[in-house]
N, C-alpha and C positions, 0 to 999 in steps of 0.2 A: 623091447621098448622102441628102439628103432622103425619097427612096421610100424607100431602105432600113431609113433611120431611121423612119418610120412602122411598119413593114415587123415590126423589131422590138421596139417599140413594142405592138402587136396580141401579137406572141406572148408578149413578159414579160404584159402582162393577161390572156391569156387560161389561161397557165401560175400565176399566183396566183389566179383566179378557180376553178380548180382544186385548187388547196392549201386554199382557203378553203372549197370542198363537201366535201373530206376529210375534214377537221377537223371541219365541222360531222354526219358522217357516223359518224365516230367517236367525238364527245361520245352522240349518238343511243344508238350500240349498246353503250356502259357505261353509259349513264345507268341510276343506280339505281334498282330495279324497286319496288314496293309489299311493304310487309313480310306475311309470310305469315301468315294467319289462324291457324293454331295452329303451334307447332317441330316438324319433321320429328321421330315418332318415332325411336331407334334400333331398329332391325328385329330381330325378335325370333326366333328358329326355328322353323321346319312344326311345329304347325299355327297355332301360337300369332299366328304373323305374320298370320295371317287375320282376327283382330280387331284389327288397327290400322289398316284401312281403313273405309271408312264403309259399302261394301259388303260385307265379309265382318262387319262388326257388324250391319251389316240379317239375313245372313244366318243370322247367332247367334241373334239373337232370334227368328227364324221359327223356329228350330228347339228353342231354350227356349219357345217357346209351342207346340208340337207337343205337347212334353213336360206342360208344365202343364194343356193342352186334356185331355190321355187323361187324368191325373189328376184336374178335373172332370167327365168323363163317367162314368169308373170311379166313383168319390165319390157319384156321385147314386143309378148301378144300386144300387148294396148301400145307400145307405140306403131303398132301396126294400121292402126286410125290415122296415123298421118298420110296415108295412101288413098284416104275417102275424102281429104279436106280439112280446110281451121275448124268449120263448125263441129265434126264428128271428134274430133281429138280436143276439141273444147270440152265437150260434152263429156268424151271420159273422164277426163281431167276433174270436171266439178262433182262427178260420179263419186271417184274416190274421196270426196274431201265430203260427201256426206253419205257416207257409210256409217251407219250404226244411227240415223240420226232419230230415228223412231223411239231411243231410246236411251239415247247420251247425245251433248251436243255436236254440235257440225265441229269437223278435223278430228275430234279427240280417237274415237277409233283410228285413222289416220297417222296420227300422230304415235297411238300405241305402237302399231306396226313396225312404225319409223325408229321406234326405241328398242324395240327387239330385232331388228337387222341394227342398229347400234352394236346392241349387245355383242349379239353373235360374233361381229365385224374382228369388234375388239377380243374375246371369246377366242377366236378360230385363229388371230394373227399372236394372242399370246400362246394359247398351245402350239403351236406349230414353232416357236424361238423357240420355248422350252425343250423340246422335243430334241431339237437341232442341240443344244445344247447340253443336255444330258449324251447324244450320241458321240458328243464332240471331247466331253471330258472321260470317257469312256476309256478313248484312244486315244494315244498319244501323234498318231499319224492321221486323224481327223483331218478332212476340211475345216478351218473358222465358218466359211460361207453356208455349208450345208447340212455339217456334222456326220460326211458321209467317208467310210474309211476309204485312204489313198494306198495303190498301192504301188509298188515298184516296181512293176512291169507294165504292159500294155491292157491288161486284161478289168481297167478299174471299171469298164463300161459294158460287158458280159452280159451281167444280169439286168439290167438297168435300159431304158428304152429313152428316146428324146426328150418323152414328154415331162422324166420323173428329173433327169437330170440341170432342166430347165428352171424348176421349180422354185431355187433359189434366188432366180431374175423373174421369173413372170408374177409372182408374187407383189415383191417390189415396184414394178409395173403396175399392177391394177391399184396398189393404196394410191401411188402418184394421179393415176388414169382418174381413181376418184374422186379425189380434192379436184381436179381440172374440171371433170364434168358438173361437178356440184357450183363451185366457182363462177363456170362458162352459162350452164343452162337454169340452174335454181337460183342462183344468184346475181346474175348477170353482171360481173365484174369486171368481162375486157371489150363489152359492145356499149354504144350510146343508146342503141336501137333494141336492146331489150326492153322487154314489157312484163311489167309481171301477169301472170295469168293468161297468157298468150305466146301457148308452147308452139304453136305451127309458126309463128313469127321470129319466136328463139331461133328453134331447130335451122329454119332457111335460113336467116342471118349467122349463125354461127357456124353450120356447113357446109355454108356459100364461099368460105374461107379457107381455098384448097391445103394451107398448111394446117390449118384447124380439123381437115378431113381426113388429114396425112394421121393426126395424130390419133383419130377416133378409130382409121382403121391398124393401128401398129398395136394399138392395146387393148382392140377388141380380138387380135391375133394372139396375143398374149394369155386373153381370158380365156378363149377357146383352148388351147394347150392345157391350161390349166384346170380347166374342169376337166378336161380329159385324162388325166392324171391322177384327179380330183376324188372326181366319180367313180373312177378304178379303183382307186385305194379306200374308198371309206366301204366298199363290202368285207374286203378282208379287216381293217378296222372294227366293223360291226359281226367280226366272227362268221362272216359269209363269206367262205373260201374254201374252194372242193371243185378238184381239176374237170367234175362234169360240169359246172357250170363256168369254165373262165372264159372258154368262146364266148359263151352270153354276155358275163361281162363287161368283155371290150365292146360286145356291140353296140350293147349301151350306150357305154361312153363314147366312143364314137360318133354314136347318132347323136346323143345329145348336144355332144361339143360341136358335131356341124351344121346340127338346127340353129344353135344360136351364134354360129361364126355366120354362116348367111345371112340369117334376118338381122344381125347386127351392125353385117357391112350395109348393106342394101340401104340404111338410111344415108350417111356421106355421099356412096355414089348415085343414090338416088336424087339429091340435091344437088351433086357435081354437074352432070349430067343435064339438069333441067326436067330432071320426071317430078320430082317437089319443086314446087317455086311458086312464090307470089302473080306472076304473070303469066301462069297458066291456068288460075282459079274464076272458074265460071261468077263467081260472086266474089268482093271483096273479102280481102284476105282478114287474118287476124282476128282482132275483138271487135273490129268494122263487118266484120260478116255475120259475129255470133247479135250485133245488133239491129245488126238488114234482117236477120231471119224472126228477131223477139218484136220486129215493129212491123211484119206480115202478119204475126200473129191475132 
């Protein structure tokens, strides 16, 4: 009786030593998990649902800055007409403002245009906080500024190159840069001597104004950084990233950001200088030239 009793003895313990891994197997796989870094969106409809991921907002902004990029390039060719004269950059000028007009009236193409660089504007500056933002509550050792993790040695700039680091001021720089320019040359808010419709006359009066020049070239240096940065990142953004083509890449961007850091600067110091100026135009300057030339006519 005694062996049996030992007998089962061993199995009632070895059957609660049993119950007792269960249990504690069970607390395990309910145990309450870490609260989630931001609440599940409610999902939204194709295509719209694409931006409530962090990869289809990386993707957004690659392609609002696609959008923004052509409209800097475009931007600089045609003010490139200010190097032929008032009348040739007049001429552009009324150019764009009747595009489309064979078939909708005069500005309204124009104007479309203007509303999708709006978009985007707004578009590319909100994805890019959220982004910062989602990286920032990530970690607890985030930058606020950038959303970029800090660390405790020297090593936080490794991977990371001038241009990506900068990002978080050059940024900030060009929305300022472009309430100024909008302000300065569309709107003619700090001259007596603007005109509307008479961009050669803006341009020299407003860059004839070395601290005015100061500021055209600090955040067209700013822009160029940033596209270069810009341009870099939205391949890999757009799932184009494969180490045979990263020399290509940068050269890209590179080229890109120094086409339009030159032809950018070139207008200030072109006006600094006296290569643009009213006093050097064979024919009267301004909307007084584009009149001398429609009463030869």
């Amino acid at each position: 009786m005694s062996g049996a009793t030992v007998k089962i003895g061993k199995t009632e313990l070895l059957v609660s030593e049993c119950q007792e891994a269960q249990n504690a197997m069970a607390q395990t796989m309910t145990r309450k998990g870490p609260e989630p870094i931001r609440k599940r969106p409610k999902p939204l409809p194709f295509p719209l649902n694409v931006y409530q991921s962090a990869i289809g907002r990386k993707w957004v902004m690659a392609v609002s800055g696609i959008v923004l990029l052509g409209f800097v390039v475009t931007h600089m060719i045609g003010n490139l007409h200010l190097y032929e004269g008032p009348l040739e950059i007049h001429e552009y000028a009324e150019t764009l403002r009747n595009l489309g007009t064979d078939i909708i009236p005069r500005t309204w193409l124009l104007w479309g245009v203007r509303l999708l660089l709006i978009a985007s504007f707004v578009i590319h500056i909100h994805s890019a906080y959220t982004l910062k933002e989602i990286g920032r509550k990530a970690n607890t050792r985030a930058n606020y500024a950038d959303g970029n993790k800090k660390y405790a040695a020297s090593q936080d700039f490794i991977a990371a190159n001038y241009a990506s680091r900068t990002m978080r001021w050059t940024g900030p720089i060009i929305l300022l840069y472009l309430v100024f320019h909008l302000a300065d040359l569309t709107w003619g808010w700090f001259s007596n001597d603007w005109h509307l419709g008479d961009p050669y006359n803006n341009v020299v009066v407003s860059m004839g104004n070395i601290g005015v020049a100061l500021i055209y070239i600090v955040a067209n240096v700013a822009l160029a950084i940033h596209i270069f940065h810009g341009t870099w990142s939205l391949f890999q953004s757009l799932g184009i990233n494969n180490p045979k083509i990263n020399k290509m890449r940068r050269s890209i961007a590179a080229s890109l950001a120094g086409l339009i850091l030159i032809g950018n600067l070139s207008f200030p110091i072109a006006v600094t200088v006296g290569l643009i100026d009213q006093e050097n135009c064979e024919a009267p300057c301004g909307l007084t030239a584009v009149e001398a030339e429609e009463a030869t006519e």
